[in-house]
C-alpha positions as CSV (number, residue, x, y, z in Angstrom):
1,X,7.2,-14.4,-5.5
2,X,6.8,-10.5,-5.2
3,X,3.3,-9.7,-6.4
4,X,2.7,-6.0,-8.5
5,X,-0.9,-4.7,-8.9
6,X,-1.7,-1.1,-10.1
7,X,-2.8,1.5,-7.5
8,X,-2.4,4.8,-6.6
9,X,0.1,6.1,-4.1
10,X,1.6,9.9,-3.9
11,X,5.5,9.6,-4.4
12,X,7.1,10.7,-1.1
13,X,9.8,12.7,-0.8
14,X,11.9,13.7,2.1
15,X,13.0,17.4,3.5
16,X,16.4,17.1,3.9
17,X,17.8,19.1,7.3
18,X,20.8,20.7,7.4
19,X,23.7,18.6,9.0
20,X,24.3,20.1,12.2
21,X,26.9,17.6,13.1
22,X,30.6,18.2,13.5
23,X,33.4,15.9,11.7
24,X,30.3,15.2,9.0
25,X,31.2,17.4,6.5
26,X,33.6,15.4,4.1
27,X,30.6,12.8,4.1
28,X,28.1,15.1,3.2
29,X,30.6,16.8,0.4
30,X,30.9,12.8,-0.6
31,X,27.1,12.1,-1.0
32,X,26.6,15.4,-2.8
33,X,29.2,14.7,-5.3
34,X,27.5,11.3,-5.8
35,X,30.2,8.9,-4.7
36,X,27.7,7.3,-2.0
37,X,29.2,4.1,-2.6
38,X,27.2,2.8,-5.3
39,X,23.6,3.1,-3.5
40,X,23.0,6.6,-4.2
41,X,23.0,8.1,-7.4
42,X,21.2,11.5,-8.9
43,X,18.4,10.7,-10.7
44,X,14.8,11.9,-12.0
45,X,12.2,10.1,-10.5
46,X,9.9,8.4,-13.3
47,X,6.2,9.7,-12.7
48,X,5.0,6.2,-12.6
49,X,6.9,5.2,-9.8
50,X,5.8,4.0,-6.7
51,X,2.5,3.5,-7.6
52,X,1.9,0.0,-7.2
53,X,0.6,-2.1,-4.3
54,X,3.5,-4.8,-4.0
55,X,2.7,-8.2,-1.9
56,X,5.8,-10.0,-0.3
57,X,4.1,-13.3,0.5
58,X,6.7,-14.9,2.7
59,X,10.6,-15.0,3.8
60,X,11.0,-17.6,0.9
61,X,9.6,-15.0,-2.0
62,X,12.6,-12.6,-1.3
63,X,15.3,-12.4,-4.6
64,X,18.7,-11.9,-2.7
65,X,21.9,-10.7,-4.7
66,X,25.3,-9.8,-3.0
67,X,25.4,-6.0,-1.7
68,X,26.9,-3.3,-3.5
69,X,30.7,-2.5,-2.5
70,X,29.9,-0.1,0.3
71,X,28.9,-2.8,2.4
72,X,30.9,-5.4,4.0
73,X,31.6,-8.8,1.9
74,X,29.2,-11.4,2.5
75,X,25.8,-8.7,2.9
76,X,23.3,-9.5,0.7
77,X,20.7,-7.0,-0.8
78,X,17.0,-7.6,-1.9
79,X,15.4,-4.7,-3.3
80,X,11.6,-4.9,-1.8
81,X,10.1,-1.5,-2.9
82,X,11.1,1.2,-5.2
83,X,14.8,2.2,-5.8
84,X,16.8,3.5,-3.4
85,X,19.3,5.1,-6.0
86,X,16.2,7.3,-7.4
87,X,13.9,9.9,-5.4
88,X,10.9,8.3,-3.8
89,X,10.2,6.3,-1.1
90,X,12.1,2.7,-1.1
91,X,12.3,-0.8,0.9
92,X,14.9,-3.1,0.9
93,X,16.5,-5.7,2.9
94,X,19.6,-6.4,4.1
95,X,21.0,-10.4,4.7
96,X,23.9,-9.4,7.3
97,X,26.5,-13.1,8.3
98,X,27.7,-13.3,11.3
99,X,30.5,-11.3,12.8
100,X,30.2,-8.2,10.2
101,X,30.7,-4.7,10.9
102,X,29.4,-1.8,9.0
103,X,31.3,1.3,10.6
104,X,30.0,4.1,11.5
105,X,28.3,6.0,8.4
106,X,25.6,8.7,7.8
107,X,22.5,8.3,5.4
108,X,21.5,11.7,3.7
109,X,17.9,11.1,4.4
110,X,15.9,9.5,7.4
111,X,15.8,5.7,7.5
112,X,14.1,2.9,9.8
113,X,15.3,-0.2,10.6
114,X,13.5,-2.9,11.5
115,X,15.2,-6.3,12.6
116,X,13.2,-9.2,11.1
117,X,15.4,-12.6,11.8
118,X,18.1,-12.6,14.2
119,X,20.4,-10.6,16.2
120,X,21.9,-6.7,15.7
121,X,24.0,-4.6,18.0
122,X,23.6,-1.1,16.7
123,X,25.6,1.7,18.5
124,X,25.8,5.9,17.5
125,X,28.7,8.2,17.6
126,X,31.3,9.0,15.1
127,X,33.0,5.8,16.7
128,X,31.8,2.1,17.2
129,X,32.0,1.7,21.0
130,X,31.1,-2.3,20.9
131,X,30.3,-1.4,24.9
132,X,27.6,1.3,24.6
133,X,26.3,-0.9,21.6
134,X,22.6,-1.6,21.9
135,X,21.4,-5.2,21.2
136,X,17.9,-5.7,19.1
137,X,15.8,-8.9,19.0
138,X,13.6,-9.7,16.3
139,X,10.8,-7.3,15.7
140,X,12.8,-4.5,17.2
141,X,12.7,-0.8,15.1
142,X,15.2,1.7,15.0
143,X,14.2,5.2,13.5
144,X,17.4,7.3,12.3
145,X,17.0,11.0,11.4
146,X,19.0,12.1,8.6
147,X,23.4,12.7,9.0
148,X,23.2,10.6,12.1
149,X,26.2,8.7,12.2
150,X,25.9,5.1,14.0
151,X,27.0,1.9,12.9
152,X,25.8,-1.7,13.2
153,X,27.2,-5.6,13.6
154,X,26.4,-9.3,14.5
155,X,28.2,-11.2,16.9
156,X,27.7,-15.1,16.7
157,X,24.5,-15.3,14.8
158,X,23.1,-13.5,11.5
159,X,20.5,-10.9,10.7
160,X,17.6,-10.0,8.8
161,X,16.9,-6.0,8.6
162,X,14.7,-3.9,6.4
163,X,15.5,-0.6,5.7
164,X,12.7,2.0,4.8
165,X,13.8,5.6,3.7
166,X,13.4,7.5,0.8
167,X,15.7,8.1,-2.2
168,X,18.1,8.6,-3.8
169,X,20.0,6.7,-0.5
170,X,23.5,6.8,0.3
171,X,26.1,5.5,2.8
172,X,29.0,7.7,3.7
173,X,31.4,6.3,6.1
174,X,32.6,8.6,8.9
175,X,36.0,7.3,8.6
176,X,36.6,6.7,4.7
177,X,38.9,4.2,5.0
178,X,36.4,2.2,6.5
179,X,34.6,1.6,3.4
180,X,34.8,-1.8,2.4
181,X,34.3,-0.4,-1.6
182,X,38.2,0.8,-1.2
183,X,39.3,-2.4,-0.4
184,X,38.0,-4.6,-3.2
């Protein structure tokens, strides 16, 4: 079970940079015109937001629910912290099976990554280069300024990650046909 108790905490809110990456443009033009995929929306953050201490006891007291459409089939999605669709700092998990790919894609704001359970290859560049990719064991971190594009996968085993950014959150595929929301 995810505990709530009242505290305070200032809302935190991210200075976006300006992309200074080429070939990023039409994702950038998507994320502004609010199409991130269904993760990112514009929205006015409610002033009592994030200010609550929040308890996640153990692996068992996480609520999962399938992924929105911008990420592969299969993903599922457990909301830890705040909203990532709103402004304000956010956590949330992702439960990645085996052999999935999320492309290469760009977040609008900075995000960490943090492998919990399992393996991850992560690789960046505009294209997935499964040899250059980068393998993670559990307990390894990945820090991501904003409009970097990299992608992610599992090979024969899955993955646990959090993500930790702040809102509202977006994914914009590099390649737009690789987003799996056109497809369902």
């Amino acid at each position: 079970m995810i505990n709530v108790v009242r505290t305070t905490a200032a809302a935190h809110l991210a200075n976006l940079p300006r992309a200074a990456v080429p070939g990023l443009k039409q994702a950038v033009r998507l994320s502004a015109l609010g199409l991130a995929a269904g993760l990112s929306t514009a929205a006015i953050a409610d002033p009592s937001a994030h200010k609550q201490m929040i308890t996640v006891k153990d692996a068992a007291a996480v609520q999962w629910k399938p992924a929105p459409a911008a990420l592969p089939k299969g993903i599922e999605i457990s909301v830890i912290m705040g909203d990532p669709d709103k402004p304000g700092p956010f956590a949330l998990r992702l439960r990645i099976p085996p052999s999935t790919v999320i492309a290469p894609h760009t977040h609008a704001t900075d995000e960490t990554v943090t492998l919990l359970d399992g393996a991850l290859v992560h690789d960046m560049g505009e294209k997935m280069v499964e040899s250059r990719g980068e393998p993670f064991g559990q307990g390894g971190f990945l820090y991501l300024p904003a409009l970097m594009p990299h992608s992610l996968w599992t090979r024969d085993q899955p993955a646990v990650i959090q993500v930790n950014g702040t809102g509202p959150f977006g994914l914009n595929y590099v390649n737009p046909a690789d987003d799996p929301s056109k497809a369902r």
